[in-house]
Backbone as CSV, one residue per row, in Angstrom:
resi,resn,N_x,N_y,N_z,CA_x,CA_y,CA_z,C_x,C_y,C_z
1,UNK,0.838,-1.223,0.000,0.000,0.000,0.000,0.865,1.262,0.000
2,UNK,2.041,1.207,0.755,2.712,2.203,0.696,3.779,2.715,-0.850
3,UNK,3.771,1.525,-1.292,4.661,2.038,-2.492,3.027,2.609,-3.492
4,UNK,1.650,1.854,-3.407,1.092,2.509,-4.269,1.110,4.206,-4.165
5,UNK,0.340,4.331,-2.664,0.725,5.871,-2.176,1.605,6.640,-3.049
6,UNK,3.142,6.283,-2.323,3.931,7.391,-3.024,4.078,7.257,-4.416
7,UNK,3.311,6.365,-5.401,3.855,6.114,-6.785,2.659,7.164,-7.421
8,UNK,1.612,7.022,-6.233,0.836,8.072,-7.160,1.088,9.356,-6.540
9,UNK,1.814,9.472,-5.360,1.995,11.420,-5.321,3.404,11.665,-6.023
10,UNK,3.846,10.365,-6.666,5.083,11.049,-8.182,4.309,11.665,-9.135
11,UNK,3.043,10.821,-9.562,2.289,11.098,-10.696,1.891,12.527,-10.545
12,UNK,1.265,12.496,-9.663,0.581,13.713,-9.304,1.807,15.084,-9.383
13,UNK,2.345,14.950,-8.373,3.796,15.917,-8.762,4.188,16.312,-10.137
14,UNK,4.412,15.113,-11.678,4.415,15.458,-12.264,3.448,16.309,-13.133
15,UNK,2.084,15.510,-13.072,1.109,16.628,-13.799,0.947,17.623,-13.277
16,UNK,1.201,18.253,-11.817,1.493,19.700,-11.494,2.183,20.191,-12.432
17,UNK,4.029,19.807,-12.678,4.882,20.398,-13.068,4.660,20.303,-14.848
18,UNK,3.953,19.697,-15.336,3.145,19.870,-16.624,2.357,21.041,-16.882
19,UNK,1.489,20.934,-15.657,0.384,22.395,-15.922,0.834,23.857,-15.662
20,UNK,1.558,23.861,-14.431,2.668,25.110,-14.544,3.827,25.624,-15.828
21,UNK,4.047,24.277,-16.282,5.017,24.651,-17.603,3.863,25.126,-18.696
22,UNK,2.898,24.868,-18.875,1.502,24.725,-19.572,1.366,26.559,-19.951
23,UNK,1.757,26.854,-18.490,1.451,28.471,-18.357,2.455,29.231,-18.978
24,UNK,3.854,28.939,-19.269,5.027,29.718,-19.159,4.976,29.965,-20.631
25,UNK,5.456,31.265,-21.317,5.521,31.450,-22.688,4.111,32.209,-23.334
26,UNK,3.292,32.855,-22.838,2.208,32.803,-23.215,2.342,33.936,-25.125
27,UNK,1.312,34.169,-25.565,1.727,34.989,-26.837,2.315,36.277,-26.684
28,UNK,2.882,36.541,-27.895,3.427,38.468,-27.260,2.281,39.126,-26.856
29,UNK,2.408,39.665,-26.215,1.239,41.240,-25.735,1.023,41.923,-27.439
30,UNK,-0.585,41.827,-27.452,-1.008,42.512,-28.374,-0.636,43.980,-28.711
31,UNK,0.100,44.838,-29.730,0.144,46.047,-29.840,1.612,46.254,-30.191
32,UNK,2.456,44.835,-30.059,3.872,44.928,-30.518,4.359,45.374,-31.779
33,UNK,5.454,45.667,-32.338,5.377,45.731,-33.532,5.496,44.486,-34.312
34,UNK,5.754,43.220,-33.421,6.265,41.936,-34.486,4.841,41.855,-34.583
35,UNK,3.714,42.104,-33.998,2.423,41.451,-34.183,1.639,42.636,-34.762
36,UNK,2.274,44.180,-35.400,1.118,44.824,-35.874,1.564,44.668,-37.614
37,UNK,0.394,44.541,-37.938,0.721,44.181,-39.760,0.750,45.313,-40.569
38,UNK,1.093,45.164,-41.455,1.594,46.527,-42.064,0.242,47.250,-42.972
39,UNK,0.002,48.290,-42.653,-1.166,49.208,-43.258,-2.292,49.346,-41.868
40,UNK,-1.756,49.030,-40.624,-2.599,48.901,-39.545,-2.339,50.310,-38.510
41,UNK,-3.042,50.274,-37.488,-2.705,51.348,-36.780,-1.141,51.210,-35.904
42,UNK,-0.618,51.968,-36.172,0.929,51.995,-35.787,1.772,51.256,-36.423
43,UNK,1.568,50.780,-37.658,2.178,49.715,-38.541,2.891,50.246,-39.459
44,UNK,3.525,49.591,-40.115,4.211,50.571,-41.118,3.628,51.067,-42.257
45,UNK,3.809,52.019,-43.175,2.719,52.160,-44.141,2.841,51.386,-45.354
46,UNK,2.299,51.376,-46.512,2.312,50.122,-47.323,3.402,51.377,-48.558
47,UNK,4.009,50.151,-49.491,4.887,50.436,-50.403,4.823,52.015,-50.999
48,UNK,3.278,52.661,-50.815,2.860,53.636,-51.559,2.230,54.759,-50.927
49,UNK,2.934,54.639,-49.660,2.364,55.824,-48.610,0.942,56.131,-48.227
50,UNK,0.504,54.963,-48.307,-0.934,54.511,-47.701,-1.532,53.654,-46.717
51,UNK,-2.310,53.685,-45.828,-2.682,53.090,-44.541,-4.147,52.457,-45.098
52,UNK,-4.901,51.479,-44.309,-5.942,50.595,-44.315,-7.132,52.210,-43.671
53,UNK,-8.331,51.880,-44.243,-9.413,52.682,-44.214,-9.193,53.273,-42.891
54,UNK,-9.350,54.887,-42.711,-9.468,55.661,-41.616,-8.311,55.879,-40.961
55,UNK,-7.278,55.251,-41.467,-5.662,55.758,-40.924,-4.875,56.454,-41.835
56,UNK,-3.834,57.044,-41.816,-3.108,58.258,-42.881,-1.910,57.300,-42.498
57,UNK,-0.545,57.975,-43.411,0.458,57.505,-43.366,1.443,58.722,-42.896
58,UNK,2.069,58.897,-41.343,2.510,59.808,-41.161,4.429,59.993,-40.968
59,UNK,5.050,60.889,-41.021,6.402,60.343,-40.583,6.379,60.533,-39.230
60,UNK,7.123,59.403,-38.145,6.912,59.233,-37.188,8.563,58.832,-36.803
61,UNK,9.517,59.551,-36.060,10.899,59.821,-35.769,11.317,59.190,-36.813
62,UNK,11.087,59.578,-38.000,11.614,59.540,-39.195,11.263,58.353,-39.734
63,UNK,10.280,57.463,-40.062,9.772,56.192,-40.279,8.345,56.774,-41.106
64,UNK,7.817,55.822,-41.811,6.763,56.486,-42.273,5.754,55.470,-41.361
65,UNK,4.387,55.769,-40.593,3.539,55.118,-39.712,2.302,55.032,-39.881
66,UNK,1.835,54.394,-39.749,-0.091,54.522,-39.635,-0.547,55.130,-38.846
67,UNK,-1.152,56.163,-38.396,-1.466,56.721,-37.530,-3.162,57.310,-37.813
68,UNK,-4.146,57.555,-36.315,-5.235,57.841,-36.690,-5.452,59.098,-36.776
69,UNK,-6.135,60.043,-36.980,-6.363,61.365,-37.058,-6.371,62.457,-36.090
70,UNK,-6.240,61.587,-34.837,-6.237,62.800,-33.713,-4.493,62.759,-33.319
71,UNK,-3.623,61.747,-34.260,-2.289,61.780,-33.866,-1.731,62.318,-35.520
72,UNK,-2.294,63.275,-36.248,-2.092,63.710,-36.731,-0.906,64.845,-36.918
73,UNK,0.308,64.790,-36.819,0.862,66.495,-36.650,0.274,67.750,-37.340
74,UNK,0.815,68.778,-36.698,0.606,70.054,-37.606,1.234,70.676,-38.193
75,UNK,1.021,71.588,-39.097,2.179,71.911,-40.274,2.701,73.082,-39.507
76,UNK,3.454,73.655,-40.575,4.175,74.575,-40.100,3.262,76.105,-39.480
77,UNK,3.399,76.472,-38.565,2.841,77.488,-37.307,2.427,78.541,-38.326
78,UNK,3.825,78.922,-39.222,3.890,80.604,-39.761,3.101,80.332,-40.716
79,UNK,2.805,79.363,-41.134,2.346,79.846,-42.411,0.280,79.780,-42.511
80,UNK,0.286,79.466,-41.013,-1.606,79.273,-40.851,-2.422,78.777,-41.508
81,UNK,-1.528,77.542,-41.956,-2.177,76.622,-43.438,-2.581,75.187,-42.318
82,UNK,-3.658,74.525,-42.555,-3.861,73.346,-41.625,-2.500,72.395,-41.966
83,UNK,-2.801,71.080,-41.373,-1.477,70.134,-41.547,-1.613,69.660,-43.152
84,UNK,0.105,69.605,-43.253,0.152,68.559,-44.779,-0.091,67.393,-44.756
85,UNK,-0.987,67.291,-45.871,-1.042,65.895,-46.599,-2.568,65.011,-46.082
86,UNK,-2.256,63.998,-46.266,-3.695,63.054,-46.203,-2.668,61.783,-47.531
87,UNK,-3.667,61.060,-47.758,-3.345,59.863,-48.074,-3.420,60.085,-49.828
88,UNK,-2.500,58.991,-51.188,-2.566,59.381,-52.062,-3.655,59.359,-52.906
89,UNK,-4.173,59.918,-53.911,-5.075,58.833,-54.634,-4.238,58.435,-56.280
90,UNK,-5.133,57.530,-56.400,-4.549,57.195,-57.766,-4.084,57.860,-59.346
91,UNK,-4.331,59.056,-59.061,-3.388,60.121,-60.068,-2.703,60.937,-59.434
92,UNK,-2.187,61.314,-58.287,-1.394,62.017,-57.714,-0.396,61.266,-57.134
93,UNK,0.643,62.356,-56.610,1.598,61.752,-55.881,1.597,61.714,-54.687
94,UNK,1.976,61.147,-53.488,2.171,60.795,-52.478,2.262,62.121,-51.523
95,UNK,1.213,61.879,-50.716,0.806,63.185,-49.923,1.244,63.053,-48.635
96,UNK,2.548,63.137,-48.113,3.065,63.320,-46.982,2.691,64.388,-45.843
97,UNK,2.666,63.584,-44.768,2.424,64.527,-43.274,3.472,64.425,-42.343
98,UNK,4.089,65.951,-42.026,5.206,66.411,-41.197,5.218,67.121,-40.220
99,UNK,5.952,67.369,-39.742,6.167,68.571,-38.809,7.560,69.297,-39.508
100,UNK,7.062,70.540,-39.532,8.373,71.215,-39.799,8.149,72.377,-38.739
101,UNK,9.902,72.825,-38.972,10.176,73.675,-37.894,9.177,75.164,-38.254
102,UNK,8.883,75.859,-37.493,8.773,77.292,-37.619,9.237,78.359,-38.229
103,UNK,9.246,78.610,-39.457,9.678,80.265,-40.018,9.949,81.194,-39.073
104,UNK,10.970,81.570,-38.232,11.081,82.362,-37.077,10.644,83.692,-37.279
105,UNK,10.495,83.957,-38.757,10.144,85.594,-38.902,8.965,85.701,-39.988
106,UNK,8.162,84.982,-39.291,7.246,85.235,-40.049,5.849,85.822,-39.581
107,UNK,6.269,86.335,-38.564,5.280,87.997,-38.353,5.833,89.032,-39.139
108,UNK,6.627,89.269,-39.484,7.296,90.617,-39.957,7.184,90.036,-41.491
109,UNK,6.764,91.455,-42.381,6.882,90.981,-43.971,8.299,91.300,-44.340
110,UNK,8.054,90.736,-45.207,9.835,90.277,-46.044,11.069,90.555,-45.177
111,UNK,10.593,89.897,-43.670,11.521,89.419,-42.718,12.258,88.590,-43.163
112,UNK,13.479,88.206,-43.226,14.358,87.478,-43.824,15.131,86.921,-42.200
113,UNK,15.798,85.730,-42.510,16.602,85.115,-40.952,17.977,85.156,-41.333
114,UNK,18.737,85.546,-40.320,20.062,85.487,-39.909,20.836,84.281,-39.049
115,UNK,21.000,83.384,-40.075,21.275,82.237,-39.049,22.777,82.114,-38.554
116,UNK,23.354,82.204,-37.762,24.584,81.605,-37.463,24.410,80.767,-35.822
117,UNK,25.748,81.130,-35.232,25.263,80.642,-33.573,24.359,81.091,-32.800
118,UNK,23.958,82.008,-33.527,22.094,82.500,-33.207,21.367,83.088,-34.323
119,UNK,20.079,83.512,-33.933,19.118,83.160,-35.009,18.701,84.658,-35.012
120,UNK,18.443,85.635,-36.019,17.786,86.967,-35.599,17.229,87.351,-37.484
121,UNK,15.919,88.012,-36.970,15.302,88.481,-38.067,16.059,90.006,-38.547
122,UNK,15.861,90.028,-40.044,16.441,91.291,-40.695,15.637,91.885,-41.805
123,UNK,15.765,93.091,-41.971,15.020,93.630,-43.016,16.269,94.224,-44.258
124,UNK,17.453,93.933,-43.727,18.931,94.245,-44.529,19.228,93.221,-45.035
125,UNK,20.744,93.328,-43.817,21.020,91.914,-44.260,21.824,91.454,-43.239
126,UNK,23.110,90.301,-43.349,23.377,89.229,-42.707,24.557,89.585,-42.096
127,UNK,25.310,89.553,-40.777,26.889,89.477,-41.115,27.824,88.548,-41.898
128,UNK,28.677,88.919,-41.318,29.950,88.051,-43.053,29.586,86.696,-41.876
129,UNK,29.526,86.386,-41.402,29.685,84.746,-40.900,28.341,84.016,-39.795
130,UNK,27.207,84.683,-41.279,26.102,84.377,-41.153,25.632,84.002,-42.682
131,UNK,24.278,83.025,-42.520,23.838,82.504,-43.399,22.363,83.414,-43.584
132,UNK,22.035,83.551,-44.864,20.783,84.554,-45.210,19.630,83.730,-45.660
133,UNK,18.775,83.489,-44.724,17.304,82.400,-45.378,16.456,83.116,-45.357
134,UNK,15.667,82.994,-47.013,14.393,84.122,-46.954,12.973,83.588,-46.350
135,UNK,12.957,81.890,-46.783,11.907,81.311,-46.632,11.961,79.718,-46.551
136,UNK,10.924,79.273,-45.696,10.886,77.840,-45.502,10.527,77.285,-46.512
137,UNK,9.063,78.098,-47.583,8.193,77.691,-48.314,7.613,78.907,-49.075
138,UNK,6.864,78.352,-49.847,6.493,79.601,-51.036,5.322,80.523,-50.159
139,UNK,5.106,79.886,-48.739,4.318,80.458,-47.829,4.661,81.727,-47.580
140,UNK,5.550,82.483,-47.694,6.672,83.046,-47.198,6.940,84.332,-48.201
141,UNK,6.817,83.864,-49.684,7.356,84.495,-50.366,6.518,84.671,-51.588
142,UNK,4.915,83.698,-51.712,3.991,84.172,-52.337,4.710,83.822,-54.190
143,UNK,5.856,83.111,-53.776,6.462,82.593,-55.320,7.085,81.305,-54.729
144,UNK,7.721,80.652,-55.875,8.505,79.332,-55.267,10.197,80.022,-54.212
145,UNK,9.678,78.776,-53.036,11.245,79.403,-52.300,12.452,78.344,-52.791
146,UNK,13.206,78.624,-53.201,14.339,78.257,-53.805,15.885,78.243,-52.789
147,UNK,16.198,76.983,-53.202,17.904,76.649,-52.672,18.476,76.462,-53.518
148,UNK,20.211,77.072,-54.285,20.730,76.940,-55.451,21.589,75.662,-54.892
149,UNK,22.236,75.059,-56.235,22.753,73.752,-55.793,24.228,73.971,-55.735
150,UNK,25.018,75.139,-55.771,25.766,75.521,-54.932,26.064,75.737,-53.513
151,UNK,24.760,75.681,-52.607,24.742,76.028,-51.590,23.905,74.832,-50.900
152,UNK,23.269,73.967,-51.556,22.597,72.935,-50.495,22.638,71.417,-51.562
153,UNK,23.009,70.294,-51.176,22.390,69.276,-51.902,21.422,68.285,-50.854
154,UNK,20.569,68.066,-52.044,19.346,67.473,-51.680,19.440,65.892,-51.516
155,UNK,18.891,64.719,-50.375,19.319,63.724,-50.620,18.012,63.141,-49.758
156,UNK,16.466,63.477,-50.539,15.002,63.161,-50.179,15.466,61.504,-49.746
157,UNK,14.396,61.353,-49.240,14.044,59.834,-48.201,13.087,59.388,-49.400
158,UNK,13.093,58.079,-49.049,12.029,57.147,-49.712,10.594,56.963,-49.358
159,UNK,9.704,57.883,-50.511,8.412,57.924,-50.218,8.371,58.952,-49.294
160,UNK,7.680,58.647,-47.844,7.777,59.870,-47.097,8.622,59.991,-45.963
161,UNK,9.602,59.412,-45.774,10.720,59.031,-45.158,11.219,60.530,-44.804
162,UNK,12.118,61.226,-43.847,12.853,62.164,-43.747,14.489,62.052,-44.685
163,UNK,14.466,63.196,-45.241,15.943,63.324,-46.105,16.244,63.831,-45.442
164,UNK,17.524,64.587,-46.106,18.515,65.539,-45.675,19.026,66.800,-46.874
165,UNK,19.025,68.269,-46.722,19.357,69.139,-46.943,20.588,69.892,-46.577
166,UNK,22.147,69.251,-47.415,23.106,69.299,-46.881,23.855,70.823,-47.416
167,UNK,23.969,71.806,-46.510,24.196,72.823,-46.595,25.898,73.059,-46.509
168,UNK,26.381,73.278,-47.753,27.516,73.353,-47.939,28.768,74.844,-47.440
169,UNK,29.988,74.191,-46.996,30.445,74.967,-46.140,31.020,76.435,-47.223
170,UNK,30.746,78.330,-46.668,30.651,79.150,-47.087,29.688,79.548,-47.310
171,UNK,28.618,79.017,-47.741,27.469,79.463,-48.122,26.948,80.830,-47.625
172,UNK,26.739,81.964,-48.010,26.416,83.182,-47.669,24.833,83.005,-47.752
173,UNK,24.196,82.697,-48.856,22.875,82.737,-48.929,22.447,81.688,-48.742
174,UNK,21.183,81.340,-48.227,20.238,79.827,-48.447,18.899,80.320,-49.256
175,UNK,18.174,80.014,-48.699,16.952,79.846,-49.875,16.394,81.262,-49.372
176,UNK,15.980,81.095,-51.156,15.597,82.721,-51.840,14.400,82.670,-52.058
177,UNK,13.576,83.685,-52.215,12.220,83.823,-53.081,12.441,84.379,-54.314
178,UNK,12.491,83.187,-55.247,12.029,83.292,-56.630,11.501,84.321,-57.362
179,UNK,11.196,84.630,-58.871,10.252,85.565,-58.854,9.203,84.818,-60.068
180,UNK,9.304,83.183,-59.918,8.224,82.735,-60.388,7.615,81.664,-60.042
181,UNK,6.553,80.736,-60.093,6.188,79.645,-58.586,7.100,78.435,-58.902
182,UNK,7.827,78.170,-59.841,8.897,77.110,-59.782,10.585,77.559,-59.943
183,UNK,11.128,76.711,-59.309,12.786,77.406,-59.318,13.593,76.418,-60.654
184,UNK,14.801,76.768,-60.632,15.213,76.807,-61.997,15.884,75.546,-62.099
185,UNK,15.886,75.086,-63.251,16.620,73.725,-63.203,18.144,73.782,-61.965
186,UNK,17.690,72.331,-61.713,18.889,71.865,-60.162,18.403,72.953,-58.714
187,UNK,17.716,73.414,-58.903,17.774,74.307,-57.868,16.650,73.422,-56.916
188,UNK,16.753,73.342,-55.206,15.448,72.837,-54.518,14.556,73.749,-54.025
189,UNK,13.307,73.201,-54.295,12.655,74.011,-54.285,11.821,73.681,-52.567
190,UNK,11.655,74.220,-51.875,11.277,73.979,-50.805,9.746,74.309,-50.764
191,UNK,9.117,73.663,-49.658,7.638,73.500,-49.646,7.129,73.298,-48.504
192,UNK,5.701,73.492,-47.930,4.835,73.109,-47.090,3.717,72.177,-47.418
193,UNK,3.336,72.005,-49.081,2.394,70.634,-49.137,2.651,70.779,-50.763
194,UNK,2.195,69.756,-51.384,2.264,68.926,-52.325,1.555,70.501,-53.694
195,UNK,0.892,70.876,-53.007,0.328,72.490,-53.662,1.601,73.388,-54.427
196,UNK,2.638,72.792,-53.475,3.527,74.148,-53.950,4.385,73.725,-54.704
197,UNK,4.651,72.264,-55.243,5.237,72.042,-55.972,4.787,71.759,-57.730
198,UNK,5.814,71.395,-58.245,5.914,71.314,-59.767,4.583,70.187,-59.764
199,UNK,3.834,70.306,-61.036,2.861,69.006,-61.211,3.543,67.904,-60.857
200,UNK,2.737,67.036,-60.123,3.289,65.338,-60.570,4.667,65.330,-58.915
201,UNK,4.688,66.214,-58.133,6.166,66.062,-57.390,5.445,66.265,-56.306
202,UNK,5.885,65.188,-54.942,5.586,65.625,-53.967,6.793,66.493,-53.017
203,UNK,5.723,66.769,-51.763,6.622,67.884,-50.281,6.609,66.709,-49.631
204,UNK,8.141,66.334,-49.343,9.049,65.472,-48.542,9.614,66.139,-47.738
205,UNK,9.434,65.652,-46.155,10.248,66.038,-44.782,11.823,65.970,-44.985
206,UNK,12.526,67.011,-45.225,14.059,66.876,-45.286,14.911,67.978,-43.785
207,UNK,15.696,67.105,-43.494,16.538,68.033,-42.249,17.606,68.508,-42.896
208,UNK,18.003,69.894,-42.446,19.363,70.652,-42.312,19.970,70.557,-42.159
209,UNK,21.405,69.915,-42.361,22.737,69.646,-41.774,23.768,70.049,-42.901
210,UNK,24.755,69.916,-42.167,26.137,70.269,-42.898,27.075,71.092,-42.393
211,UNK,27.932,71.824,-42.975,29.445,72.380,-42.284,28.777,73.830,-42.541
212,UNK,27.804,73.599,-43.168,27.455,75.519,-43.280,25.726,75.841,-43.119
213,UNK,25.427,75.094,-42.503,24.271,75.182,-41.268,24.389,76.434,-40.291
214,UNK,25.277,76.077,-39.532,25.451,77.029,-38.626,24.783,76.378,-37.346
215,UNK,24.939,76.685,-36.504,24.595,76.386,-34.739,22.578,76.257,-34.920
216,UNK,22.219,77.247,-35.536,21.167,77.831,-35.398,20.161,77.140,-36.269
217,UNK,20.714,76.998,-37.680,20.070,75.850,-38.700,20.164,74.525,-38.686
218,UNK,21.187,74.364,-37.921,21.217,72.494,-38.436,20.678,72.020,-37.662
219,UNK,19.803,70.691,-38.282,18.867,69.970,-37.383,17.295,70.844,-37.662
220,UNK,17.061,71.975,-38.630,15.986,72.369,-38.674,14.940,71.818,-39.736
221,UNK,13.887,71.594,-39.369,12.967,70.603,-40.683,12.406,71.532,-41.529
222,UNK,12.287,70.785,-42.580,11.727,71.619,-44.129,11.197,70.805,-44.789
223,UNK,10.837,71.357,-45.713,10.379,70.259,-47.237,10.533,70.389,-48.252
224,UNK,10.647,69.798,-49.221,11.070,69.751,-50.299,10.450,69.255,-51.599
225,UNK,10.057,69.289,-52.837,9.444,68.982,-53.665,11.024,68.177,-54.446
226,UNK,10.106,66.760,-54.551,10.956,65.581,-54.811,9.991,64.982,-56.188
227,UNK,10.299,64.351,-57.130,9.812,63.920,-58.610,9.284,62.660,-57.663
């Protein structure tokens, strides 16, 4: 009797240590990214800068994301235009949503910025070891705002991805206002939505960097009209 006893509190012992292992491992926590599918909310967006019904495709720390409408960003402050973009349709191009930085002088008309290790509005002009920016966007300047390709090269992100706007060292001037709504062959043309560019080209999130940025510009967001 006694060996039956303890032969069945082995048994027993083991199907405990069965049902406890039973528990261990359970699925990932819903909301991960290995488990959100792509065109979903917080998912990545699909090949063509588009999200599944009622979500947009936004850039999100530089990634393009699904996001719903109340996580929408807003466009740029100065220019009192609602946010860029919304989703594409099938004859247009790819309608990107950003945040870009602020036009610092854009209470004052044909305020122009003084960028170096600090930032100050002018109605002249620049010192010698300052950079002269008229405008973020044609918001600004009521024509296309223009960067010559002497002074910045352009190196747009994929789809709506963040680029880069590499501001080359000397540069006295940065972007100009034009005196017609497109800038001239090679030149970038900078933007706040898909409106301000050439037919057929979208406004892509691009950052500021380079040896002739200055303290004050680099790291500042813009956009850009990309083919």
């Amino acid at each position: 009797m006694r060996k039956l006893l303890a032969f069945l509190s082995i048994g027993a012992a083991v199907i405990g240590t069965f049902a406890v292992a039973a528990c261990v491992g359970d699925d990932p926590a819903p909301g991960t990214s290995a488990t959100i599918a792509q065109g979903e909310l917080d998912g990545a967006c699909f090949a063509n800068g588009t999200c599944n019904t009622g979500l947009s495709c936004n850039v999100i720390e530089g990634k393009p994301k699904c996001t719903s409408s109340s996580d929408t960003p807003s466009g740029d402050a100065s220019s009192g235009d609602p946010p860029s973009g919304g989703n594409t349709d099938a004859s247009g191009p790819i309608v990107c949503k950003f945040q870009t930085t602020t036009f610092p002088c854009g209470g004052q008309q044909s305020a122009n910025v003084c960028y170096g290790k600090t930032q100050s509005c002018t109605l002249t002009g620049c010192n010698a070891d300052e950079l002269l920016w008229a405008c973020n966007s044609a918001r600004q300047c009521g024509t296309a705002c223009c960067v010559a390709p002497e002074v910045a090269t352009l190196a747009a992100g994929i789809n709506c991805t963040e680029g880069t706007l590499v501001i080359a060292a000397g540069a006295a001037s940065g972007a100009t206002c034009s005196s017609g709504t497109a800038c001239g062959a090679g030149q970038t043309q900078l933007c706040q939505a898909n409106a301000d560019c050439p037919t057929g080209q979208r406004c892509t999130p691009v950052k500021i960097v380079g040896p002739g940025a200055g303290a004050a510009l680099n790291g500042t967001i813009v956009a850009a009209c990309v083919p």
